[in-house]
N, C-alpha and C positions, 0 to 999 in steps of 0.2 A: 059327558063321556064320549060322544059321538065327536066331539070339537077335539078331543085330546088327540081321535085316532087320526088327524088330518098331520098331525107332528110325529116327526121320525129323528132320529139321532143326529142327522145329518142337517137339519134347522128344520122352517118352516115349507112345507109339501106344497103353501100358492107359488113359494120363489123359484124361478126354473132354475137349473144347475148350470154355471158356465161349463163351455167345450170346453177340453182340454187345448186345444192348437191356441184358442184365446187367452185362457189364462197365463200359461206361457207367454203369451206379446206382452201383455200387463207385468207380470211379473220383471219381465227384463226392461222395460222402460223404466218402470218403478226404479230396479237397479241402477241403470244409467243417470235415471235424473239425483237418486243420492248421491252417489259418485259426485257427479260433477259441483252439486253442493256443498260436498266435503272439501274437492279440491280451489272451490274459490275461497271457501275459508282458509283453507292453509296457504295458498296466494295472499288471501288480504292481512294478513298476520304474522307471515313469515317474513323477516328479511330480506327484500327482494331486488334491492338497486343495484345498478352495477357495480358504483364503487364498495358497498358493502361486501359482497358479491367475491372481489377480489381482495380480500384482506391481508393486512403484513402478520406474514409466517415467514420464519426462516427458510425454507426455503426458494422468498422471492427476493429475497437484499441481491443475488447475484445481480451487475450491471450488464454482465452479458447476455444473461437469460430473460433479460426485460426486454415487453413489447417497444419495438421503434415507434418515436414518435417525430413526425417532420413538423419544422418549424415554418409557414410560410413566410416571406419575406414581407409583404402587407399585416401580420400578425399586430393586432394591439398592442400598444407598452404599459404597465401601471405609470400613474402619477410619481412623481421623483419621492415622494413621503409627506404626511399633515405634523410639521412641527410643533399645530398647535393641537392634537390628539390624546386626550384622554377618556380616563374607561369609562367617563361618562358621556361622552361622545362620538365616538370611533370604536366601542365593543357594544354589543349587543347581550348584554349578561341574560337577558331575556330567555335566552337560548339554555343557560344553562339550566335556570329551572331549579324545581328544589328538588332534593332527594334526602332520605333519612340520613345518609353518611356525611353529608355537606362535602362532596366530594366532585370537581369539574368530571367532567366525562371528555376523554383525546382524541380523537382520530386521526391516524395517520395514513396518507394517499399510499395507493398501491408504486411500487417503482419502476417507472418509465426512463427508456432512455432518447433523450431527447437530442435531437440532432436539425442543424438547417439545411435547408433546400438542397446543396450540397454533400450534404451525409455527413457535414463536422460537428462533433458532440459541442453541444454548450459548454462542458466545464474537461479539462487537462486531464485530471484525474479520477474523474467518475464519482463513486462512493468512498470518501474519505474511510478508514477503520474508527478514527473517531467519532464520525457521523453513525458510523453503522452500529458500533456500540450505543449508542446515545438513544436511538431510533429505536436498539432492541432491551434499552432498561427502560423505556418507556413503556413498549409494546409486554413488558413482565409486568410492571406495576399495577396500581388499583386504579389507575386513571384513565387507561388503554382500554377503548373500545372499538369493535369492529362494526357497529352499528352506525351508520354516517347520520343516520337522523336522530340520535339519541348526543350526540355530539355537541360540546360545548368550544370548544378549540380545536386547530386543524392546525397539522404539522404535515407542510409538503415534505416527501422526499426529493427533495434535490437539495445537494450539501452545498450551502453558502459560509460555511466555516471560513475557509481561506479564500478571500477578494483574488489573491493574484490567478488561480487558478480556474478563475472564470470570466464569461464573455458578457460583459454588464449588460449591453440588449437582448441577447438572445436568452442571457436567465429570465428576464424581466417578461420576456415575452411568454417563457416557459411556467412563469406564476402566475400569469393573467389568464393561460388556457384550465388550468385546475378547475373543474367542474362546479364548486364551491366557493371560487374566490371570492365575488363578491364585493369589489374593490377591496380585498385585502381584511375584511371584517373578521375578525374571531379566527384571524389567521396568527402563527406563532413563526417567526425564524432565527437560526440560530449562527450566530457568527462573533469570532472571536478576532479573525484578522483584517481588518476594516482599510478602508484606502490603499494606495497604491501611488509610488513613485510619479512627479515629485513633492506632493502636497500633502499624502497620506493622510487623507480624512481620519474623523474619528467615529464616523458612521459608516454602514457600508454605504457602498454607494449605486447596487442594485434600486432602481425605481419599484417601491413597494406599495404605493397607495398607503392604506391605514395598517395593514399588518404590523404587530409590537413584534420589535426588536430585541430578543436577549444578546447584548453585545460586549465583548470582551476591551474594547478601550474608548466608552464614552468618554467625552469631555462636558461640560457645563451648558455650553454651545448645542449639542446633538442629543443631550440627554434629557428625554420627556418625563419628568416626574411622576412618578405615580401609573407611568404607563409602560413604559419600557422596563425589561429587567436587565442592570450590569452584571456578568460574568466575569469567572475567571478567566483567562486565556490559558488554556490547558499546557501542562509541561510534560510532555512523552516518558521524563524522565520518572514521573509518578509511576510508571507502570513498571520500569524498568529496573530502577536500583530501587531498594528497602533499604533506608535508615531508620535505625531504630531508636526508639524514644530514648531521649537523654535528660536527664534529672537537670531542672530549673537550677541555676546558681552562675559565679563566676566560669567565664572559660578562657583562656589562652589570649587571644584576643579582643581588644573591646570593640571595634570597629572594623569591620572584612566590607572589600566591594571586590565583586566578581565578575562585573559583567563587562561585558568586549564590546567594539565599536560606539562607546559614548562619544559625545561631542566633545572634543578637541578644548575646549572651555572646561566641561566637568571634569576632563581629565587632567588638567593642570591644576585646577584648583584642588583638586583630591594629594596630588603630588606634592604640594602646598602643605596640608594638612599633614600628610605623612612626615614630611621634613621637620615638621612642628613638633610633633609627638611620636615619632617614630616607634618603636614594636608593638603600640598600642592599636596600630592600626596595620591593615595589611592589605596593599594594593597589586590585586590579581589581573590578568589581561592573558589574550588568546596565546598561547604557545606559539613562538616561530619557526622553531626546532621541531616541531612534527607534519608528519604530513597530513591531508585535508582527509575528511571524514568521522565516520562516528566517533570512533577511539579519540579526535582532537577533541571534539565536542566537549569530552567528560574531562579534559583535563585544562588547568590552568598554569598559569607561570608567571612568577617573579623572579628577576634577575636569576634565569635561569635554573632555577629549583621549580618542577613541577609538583602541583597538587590535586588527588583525585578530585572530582565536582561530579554532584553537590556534597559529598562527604564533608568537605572543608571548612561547608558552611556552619558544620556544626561546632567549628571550633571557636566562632565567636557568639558575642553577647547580640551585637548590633549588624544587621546586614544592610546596606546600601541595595536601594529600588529607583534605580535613576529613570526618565522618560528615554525611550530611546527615538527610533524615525517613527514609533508610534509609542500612544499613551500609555496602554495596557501592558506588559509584561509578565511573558512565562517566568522568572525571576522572582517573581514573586510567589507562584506556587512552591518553587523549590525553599526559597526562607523559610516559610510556614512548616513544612515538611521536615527542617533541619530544626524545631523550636530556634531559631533566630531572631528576635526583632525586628522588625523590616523600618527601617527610616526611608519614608516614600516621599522622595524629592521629584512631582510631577504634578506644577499648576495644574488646576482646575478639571484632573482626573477623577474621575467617577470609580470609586473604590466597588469591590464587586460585591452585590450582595448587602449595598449600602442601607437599601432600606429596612432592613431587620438582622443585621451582624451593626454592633456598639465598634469600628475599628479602634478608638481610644485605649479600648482593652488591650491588645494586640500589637499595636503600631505604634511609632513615630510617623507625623507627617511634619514635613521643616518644607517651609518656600522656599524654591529654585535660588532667590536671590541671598538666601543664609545659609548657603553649602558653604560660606567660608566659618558660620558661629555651630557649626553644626557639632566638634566637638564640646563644645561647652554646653550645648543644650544638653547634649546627651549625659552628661557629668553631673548633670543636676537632678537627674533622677534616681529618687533612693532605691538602693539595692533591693530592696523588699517586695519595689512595685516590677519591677526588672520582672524577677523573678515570676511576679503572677503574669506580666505581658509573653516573656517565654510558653509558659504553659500555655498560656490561652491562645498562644499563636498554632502551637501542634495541636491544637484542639480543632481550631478553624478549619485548618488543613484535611484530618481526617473528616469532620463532617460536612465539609461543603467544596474542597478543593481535589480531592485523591482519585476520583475519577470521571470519567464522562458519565458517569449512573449519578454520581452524586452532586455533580453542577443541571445536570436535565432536571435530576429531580427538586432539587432546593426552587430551580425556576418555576417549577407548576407548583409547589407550595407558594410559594409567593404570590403566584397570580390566584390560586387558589383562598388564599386569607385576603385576600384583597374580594372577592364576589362571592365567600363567605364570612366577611366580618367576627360576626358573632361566636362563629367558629373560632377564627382563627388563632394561631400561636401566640402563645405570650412573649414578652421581652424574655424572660427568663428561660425559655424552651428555645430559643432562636443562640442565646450566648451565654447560658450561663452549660459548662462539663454535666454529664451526668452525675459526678459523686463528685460535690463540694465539700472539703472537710477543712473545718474552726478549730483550731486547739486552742484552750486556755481562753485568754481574753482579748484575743486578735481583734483585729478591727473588722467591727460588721459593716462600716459605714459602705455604702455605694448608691450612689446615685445614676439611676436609670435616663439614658440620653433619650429613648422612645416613649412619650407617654402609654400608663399601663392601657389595654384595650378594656380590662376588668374592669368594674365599677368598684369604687371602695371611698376611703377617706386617708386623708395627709395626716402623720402626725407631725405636728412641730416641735422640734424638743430644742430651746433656749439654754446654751450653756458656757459657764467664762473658761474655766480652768483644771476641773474635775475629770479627767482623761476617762479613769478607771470605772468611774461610776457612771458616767455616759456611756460606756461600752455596755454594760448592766443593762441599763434601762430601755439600752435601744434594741437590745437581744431578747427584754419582757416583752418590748412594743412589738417586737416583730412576729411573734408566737400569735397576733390575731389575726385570723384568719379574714376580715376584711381591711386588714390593711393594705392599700395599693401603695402610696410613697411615704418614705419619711424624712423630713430636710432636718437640718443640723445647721441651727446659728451659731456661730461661736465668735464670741462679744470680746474677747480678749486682743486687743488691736495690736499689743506688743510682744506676743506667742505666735505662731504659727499653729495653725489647728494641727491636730493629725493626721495620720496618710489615711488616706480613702481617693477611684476613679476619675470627681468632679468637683473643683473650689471655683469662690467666685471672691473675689478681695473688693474691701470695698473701703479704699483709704480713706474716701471722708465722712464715713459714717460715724461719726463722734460724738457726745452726749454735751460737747460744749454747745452747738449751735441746732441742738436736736429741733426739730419740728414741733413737738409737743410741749418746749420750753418756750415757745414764742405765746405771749398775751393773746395775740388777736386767733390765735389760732381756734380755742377752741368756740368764739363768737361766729368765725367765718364757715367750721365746721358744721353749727348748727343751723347757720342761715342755707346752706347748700342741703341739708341733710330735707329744712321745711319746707324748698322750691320741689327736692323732687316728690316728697308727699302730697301736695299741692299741683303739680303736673301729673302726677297717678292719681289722685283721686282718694287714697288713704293711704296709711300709715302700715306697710307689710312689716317693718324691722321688728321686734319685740325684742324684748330686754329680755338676757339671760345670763345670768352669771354663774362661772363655773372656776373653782380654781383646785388646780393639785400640784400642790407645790411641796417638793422634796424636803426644803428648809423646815417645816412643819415640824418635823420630826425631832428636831432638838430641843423643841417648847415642849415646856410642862405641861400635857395636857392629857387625860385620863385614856390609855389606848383603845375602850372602845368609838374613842372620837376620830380616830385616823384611820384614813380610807383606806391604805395603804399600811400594815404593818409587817409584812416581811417583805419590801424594799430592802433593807439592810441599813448599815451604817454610813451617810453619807459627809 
């Protein structure tokens, strides 16, 4: 009891009470030191570089409200470019990392304008509208981030679209200062109009170190497999005029060419052709009669009757895509646009978008040196297929050719399934329409030019002459859901198979001098079959026999013995 009365409400009676004047110091240090604990954590967790710091928002694309930046004349160059770079050597995927969405992460640099010693900007025109579109469907997308170290790819703002309207050193200079460059690592640049009078490369010819090129007129020569991505070279005219979709069939003309200053060769040979086949073909060239300017631009003329363009192009089957002083051609977005054909006579051009668009769908390609067989090639192709190439050319168009949003974005898909694999799009998602539609017993046949990325199994379906009933079988085969390809032999050496994308003719496949009819054959087979048992060490082959054969079905035989009883009548 005596022990209790030593405790009062306010604790223990041995502990002396702090002053007040002290408690106060304590209390406010105590403050200060969380304080400053709280703000190094939100330092070491927030955001805090400079390039992140200054991130692309609209409103910093202005070129005149961007910080000056001077170029010293000692300024480093990048390397001229590694021809032999691929993304397993020259990108760093590392960077990019996994994330649940399998999605690259972008960054694009803040916009500097850069100028030399002097105060001359590096490029004529500043920020292209096309560039700044391209810059601001990126910076909308899911790939856009303002995080510079969460970044898998880095898109300088400086527009290298158009070569002529830049200073090849002082750009070159102006990539190598980028805080990030890196010799050019997991860097991206975009450019459509490559070389320049009189050689007119078909790369650009900014020194970029390792940086990949999305470029609008590779050639065979400039073009890195698997590393670089081909583009369209944009046609203004996409923004400007709407053509509206026109129904797949016959039109007016079978063969239109539109384009102005070709080479003096293609244009005679074309004249050629016309003489040959006259209103079947219709040879267009720049107006003389008008004066210079946009309004010329849109319009074309023969012998003095002018025609709006690209309207025009809608009026034939086939459009001529000649090379012009470079590979690439806006001529080509406008075909696509018009559902035209495009018959692309341009050696060893790098079609855009080649690594995942099948162009066989869509196009003609005929060698430079067969412009003079070029109608009869085209005469050979049945109406039917015509018609799917039309549509699937306005198809191309609108999904990968119609804007600067939609050639930016197809290119970080691309590079996107390329360092997500596993992810990536299929053949079918890259070229085949949203809404595919089969009437009746059309042909299913199609043979895929890109192996599927899917895992699955081939069928092989053997067949001489039975059109109708291979359509059947190949339309049950198709309905499983692990089938990746299905080929189609057809043994009939004196028919022609039916129409379907991809044939492979094989004249002397013949069952006179067949392989399997030779004696020693199946002696030699056996001895080759026992060396590699005998160099393995065992015997992995096993015997299995399996057979489902349609002719089954005509023998007497009780139906619950057939594997297959509504196949139908073959």
């Amino acid at each position: 009891m005596y022990a209790a009365g030593k405790y009062s409400s306010r604790g223990p009676a041995l502990i002396p009470r702090m002053k007040t004047k002290h408690r106060i110091y304590y209390i406010t240090l105590f403050s200060v030191v969380l304080l400053g604990l709280i703000a190094t954590g939100m330092f070491q967790f927030w955001p805090h570089s400079i390039e992140s710091a200054a991130d692309w928002t609209l409103d910093k694309r202005s070129v005149h409200d961007a910080p000056l930046v001077r170029l010293p004349v000692s300024s480093p160059i990048p390397e001229r470019g590694d021809l032999s770079c691929r993304m397993h050597t020259c990108f760093d995927v590392y960077r990019c990392g996994y994330n649940p969405k399998n999605r690259i992460k972008v960054y694009i640099y803040p916009l500097q304008k850069f100028v030399d010693e002097l105060g001359v900007p590096i490029s004529s025109t500043g920020l292209s509208r096309e560039y700044n579109d391209l810059l601001g469907a990126i910076s909308d997308s899911d790939f856009y981030t303002d995080d510079v170290t969460r970044a898998c790819l880095f898109v300088p703002s400086i527009d290298v679209l158009n070569q002529n309207s830049l200073r090849i050193r002082e750009t070159a200079q102006a990539l190598a200062m980028l805080p990030r460059w890196d010799r050019g690592m997991n860097h991206l640049l975009f450019n459509m109009l490559p070389g320049g009078p009189p050689d007119y490369n078909t790369a650009l010819d900014v020194p970029r170190d390792r940086a990949l090129l999305a470029g609008g007129g590779f050639s065979t020569w400039t073009y890195r497999q698997g590393y670089d991505v081909s583009i369209p070279v944009y046609s203004p005219l996409s923004a400007d005029v709407e053509l509206p979709e026109r129904q797949p069939g016959p039109r007016r003309y079978f063969i239109l060419s539109s384009q102005t200053a070709i080479h003096r060769e293609y244009r005679a040979e074309l004249e050629r052709l016309k003489e040959e086949n006259g209103e079947a073909l219709l040879l267009l060239d720049k107006c003389s009669n008008l004066s210079q300017g946009a309004a010329s631009a849109r319009k074309r003329c023969y012998k003095g009757q002018v025609y709006d363009y690209p309207q025009v192009l809608q009026d034939s089957s086939f459009c001529v895509v000649l090379r012009g002083a470079r590979l690439g051609q806006a001529a080509l977005s406008d075909v696509l646009q018009a559902g035209c054909v495009p018959v692309i006579l341009a050696d060893s051009y790098i079609l855009p978008f080649s690594e995942v668009l099948d162009w066989k769908r869509a196009s003609v390609f005929i060698p430079e040196e067969k412009l003079s067989e070029m109608y009869g090639i085209l005469k050979s192709i049945p109406h039917r297929q015509v018609e799917e190439m039309q549509r699937q050319a306005r198809w191309f168009w609108e999904a990968y050719f119609s804007s600067m949003k939609a050639i930016g974005l197809t290119t970080l898909q691309i590079i996107n399934d390329r360092i997500y694999p596993y992810a990536a799009r299929t053949y079918e998602q890259w070229n085949n329409p949203p809404v595919v539609k089969w009437s009746s017993v059309n042909s299913p046949l199609f043979l895929p030019l890109i192996p599927p990325r899917a895992p699955g199994f081939t069928a092989v379906v053997l067949t001489y002459d039975r059109v109708e009933s291979l359509f059947r079988v190949i339309t049950e085969i198709s309905k499983v859901p692990s089938l990746a390809k299905l080929l189609v032999v057809w043994n009939n050496q004196n028919k022609s198979p039916p129409e379907g994308e991809k044939k492979f003719k094989c004249p002397e496949c013949t069952a006179i001098d067949g392989l399997s009819l030779d004696q020693t054959h199946m002696v030699e087979r056996s001895e080759c079959i026992n060396k590699f048992a005998s160099v393995f060490g065992t015997m992995p082959l096993k015997v299995v026999e399996h057979r489902a054969d349609p002719v089954l079905y005509k023998d007497d035989f009780p139906e619950k013995l057939k594997s297959f009883p509504n196949i139908g009548s073959l």
